[in-house]
Structure formats: structure tokens, C-alpha cells
C-alpha positions as CSV (number, residue, x, y, z in Angstrom):
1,X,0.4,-2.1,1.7
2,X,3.9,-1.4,0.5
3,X,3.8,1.6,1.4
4,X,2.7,1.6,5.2
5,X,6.1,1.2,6.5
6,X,6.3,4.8,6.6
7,X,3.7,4.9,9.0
8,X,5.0,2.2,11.4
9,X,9.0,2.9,11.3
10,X,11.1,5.6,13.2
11,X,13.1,8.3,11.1
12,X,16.1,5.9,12.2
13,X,14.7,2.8,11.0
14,X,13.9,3.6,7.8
15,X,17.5,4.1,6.5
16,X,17.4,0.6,4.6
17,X,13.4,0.4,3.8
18,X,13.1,0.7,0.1
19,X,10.8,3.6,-1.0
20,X,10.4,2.7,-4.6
21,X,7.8,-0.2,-4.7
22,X,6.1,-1.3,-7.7
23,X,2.5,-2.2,-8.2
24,X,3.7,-5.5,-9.7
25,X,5.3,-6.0,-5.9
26,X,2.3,-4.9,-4.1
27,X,0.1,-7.6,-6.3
28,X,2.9,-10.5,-5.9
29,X,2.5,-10.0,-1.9
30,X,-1.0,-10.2,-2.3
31,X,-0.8,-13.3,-4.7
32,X,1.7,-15.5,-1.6
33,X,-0.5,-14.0,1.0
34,X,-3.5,-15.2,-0.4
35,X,-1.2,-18.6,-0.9
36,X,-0.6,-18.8,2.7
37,X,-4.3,-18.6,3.1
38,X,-4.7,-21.9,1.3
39,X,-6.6,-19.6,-2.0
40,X,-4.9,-19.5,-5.4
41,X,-3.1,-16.6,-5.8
42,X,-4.4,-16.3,-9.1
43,X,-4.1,-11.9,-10.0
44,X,-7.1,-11.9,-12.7
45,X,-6.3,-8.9,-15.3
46,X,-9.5,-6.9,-13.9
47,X,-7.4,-6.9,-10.4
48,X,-4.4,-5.8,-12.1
49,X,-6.2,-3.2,-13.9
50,X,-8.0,-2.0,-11.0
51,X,-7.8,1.7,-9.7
52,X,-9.6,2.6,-6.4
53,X,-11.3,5.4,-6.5
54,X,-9.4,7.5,-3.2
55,X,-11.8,10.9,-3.0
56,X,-14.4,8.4,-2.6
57,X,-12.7,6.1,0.2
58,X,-12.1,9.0,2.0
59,X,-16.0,10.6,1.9
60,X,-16.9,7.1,3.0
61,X,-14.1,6.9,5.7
62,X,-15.3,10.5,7.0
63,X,-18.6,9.9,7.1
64,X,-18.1,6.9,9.4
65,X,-15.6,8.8,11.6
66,X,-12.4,7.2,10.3
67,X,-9.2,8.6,10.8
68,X,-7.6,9.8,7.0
69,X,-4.1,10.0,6.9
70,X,-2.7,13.3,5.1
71,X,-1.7,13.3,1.6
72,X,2.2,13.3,1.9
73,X,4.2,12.7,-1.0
74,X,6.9,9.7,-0.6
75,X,10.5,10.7,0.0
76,X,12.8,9.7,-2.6
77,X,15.2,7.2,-2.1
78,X,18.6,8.9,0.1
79,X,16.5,11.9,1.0
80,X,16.1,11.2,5.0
């Protein structure tokens, strides 16, 4: 989500991306999107509470031959 614009921009491009992004901004994108979508946008508290579980996205992902991005910590912010 927030984070994938490291994945789709250029060392150039990513001068003015912001690299600090909360949770509360991931959820509030979710919330319009789903807006857009003609849905509520309502973020229950079990949403906002929920943590995926990642070791077992990725044994699921491997076993079906998906590609799994390396674990690479975020750049802070001025650091390019």
C-alpha cells in the first residue's frame, strides 16, 4: 500500500515521495477507496487492530510460486 512507491519509482523520482506513512494513512486510503466503490468506508476496530501474519504470507506465496520481495528496511527521509 503506502509503501509500494518504492517499488514503482526511479532513484530520481523519489526525491519528493514521503517515506514516513502512518498506519492511520494506510487505513484512511482504504476507507475513500472503498468510498469510491459505492461501500461505507466504515474501519471497524478489529480492522484497525489487525496484524497480518507475514512468515505466513510468505510460506503461502512460496508454495504457490509467487515472487516475494526481499526484506529491505525503508530509507529514512533525506537519505537518497
Amino acid at each position: 500500500m503506502a509503501h509500494d512507491y518504492l517499488m514503482l519509482s526511479t532513484k530520481d523520482s523519489r526525491a519528493n515521495v514521503p517515506i514516513e506513512v502512518s498506519r492511520e494513512a494506510d487505513l484512511r486510503f482504504i476507507s475513500q477507496n472503498q468510498q469510491l466503490e459505492g461501500f461505507s468506508g466504515e474501519i471497524t476496530e478489529a480492522m484497525r487492530q489487525h496484524k497480518p501474519n507475514m512468515e505466513e504470507i510468505k510460506a503461502v506465496s512460496k508454495r504457490f510460486g509467487a515472487q516475494i520481495p526481499q526484506d529491505v528496511p525503508l530509507p529514512r527521509r533525506g537519505t537518497f
